[in-house]
Steps between C-alpha positions, in 0.01 A plus 500: 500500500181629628271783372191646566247593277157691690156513301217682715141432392233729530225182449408153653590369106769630355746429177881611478723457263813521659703383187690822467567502872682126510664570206674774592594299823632230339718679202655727792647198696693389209428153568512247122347176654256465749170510639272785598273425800230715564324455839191694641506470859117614564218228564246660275743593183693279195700504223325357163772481299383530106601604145458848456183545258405871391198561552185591250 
């Protein structure tokens, strides 16, 4: 299975939570057991992957 999720920046740093996003992706394919890969395919962009902290 394969989805796409897009995130367009507007600045040379940017933050995105895309929590919601891979969520939904991953309770729609009805999968139980697995693993979700996430994979940015630009040479200047990552994924940090973190616990979720609200912010002050």
């Amino acid at each position: 299975m394969l989805k796409y999720i897009e995130v367009i920046t507007q600045k040379r740093t940017h933050f995105e939570d895309i929590t919601e996003e891979v969520q939904k992706v991953v309770n729609e394919s009805n999968v139980k057991e697995g693993i979700c890969y996430i994979y940015v395919p630009h040479t200047t962009a990552g994924v940090f992957i973190n616990e979720m902290l609200t912010l002050m």
